[in-house]
C-alpha positions, 0 to 999 in steps of 0.5 A: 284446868288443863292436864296437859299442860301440867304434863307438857312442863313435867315432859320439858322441865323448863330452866326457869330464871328468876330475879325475884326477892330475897325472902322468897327464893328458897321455897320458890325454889322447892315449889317449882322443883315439885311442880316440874320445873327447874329453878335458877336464881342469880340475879348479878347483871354481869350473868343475867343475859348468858342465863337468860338466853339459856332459859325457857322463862323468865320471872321478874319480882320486884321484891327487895328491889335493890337500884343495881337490880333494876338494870339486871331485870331489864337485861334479862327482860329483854334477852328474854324478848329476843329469844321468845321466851315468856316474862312474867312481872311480879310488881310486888310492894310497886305502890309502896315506895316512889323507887318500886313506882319508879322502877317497875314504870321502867321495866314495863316500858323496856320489856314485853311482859307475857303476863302481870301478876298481883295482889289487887293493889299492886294491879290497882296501882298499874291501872290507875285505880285508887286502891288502899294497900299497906306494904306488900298487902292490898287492904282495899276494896273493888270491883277487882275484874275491873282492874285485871281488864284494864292491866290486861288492856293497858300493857297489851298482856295476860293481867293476874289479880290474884284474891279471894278470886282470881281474876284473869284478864286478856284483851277479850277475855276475863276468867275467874278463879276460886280455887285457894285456902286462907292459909296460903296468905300466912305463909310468905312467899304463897303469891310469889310462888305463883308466879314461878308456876305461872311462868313454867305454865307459859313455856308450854303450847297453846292458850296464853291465858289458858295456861295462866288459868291453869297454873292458878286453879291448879296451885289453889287446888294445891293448897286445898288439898293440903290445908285439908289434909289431917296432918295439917294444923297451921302454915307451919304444918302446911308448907311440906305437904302443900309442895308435895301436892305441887308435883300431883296430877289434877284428877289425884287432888280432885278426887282426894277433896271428893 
């Protein structure tokens, strides 16, 4: 993990546009505010291009995807391209129905995406790697590098796989990541959030996946912290204090878990 680069966000807080799902938006939201960066939300092709060109990145979730959305993610995908600024694909549920296929095909083939990010059966499905999923769940098994490598290879990006490891895959390099608690996984949103701090992470100088690396070890450090905090009894205890320890520095969390 790199200090800097948490610094280097809180220093920019970075206007982060998200077109993200409907559950989700309001602790996405809370949890990047805390972290450094600034959220915005409006999803209405009519707005997304001005917002986009007034962005410093750009997040795509294709949760609760809606056909209307479709072309308001690809506007503000490529606004984003033109610009120079980071996109990051959350492909959430893309293996559950045809129309999630159909349209996350659609946006990867109009859009430059700076990094994917998913659960392994989302990724699974990009890579054509049979993998079991159940709605917006990955319930299979398998050699989930693999599958980071080859969405890494595939779409020329930085591939997150996110799990009980993460994996982070660019075209010559794979890094893993064990940081985490199980009760992020009972908490909805906890893998869409991510995305949000993976996408401020990529606004900043240096290292494509070194960025990526450290907005995932950094936020299961977060949620280590705050799973083993006293206060803490379930997700329900866990969700204000794991946003506070969103907005803290690395060394303050590491030597609280000490």
């Amino acid at each position: 993990m790199n200090q800097d680069i948490l610094d280097q966000v809180r220093a920019k807080t970075p206007l982060i546009h998200h077109l993200t799902n409907q559950v989700v938006m309001n602790f996405s939201a809370n949890g990047l505010l805390s972290f450094g960066g600034t959220p915005a939300m409006a999803k209405y092709i009519e707005v997304v291009g001005d917002l986009a060109k007034a962005s410093d990145g750009v997040l795509l979730n294709l949760g609760t995807l809606t056909r209307e959305e479709v072309p308001a993610m690809i506007k503000a995908g490529k606004t984003a391209n033109a610009k120079g600024i980071p996109v990051v694909l959350d492909p959430v549920g893309i293996a559950g129905s045809a129309f999630s296929r159909e349209a996350g095909h659609e946006i990867l083939k109009e859009v430059n995406i700076d990094c994917i990010k998913g659960n392994a059966g989302e990724m699974a499905f990009l890579a054509e790697i049979p993998w079991q999923t159940r709605g917006v769940d990955s319930v299979g098994s398998g050699d989930a590098s693999e599958v980071a490598k080859k969405v890494a290879a595939k779409y020329e990006t930085i591939a997150l796989v996110t799990g009980e490891i993460d994996y982070i895959a660019s075209s010559d390099e794979l890094l893993e990541n064990k940081t985490g608690h199980a009760l992020l996984t009972k908490i909805t949103g906890g893998g869409c959030l991510l995305g949000s701090i993976v996408t401020a992470c990529l606004t900043t100088e240096g290292n494509a996946i070194e960025q990526v690396y450290t907005a995932t070890a950094f936020y299961g450090l977060a949620a280590e912290y705050a799973a083993n905090r006293a206060e803490v009894r379930g997700p329900g205890t866990l969700l204000p204090v794991f946003i506070d320890a969103l907005s803290y520095d690395i060394l303050d969390i590491e030597e609280e878990l000490e």
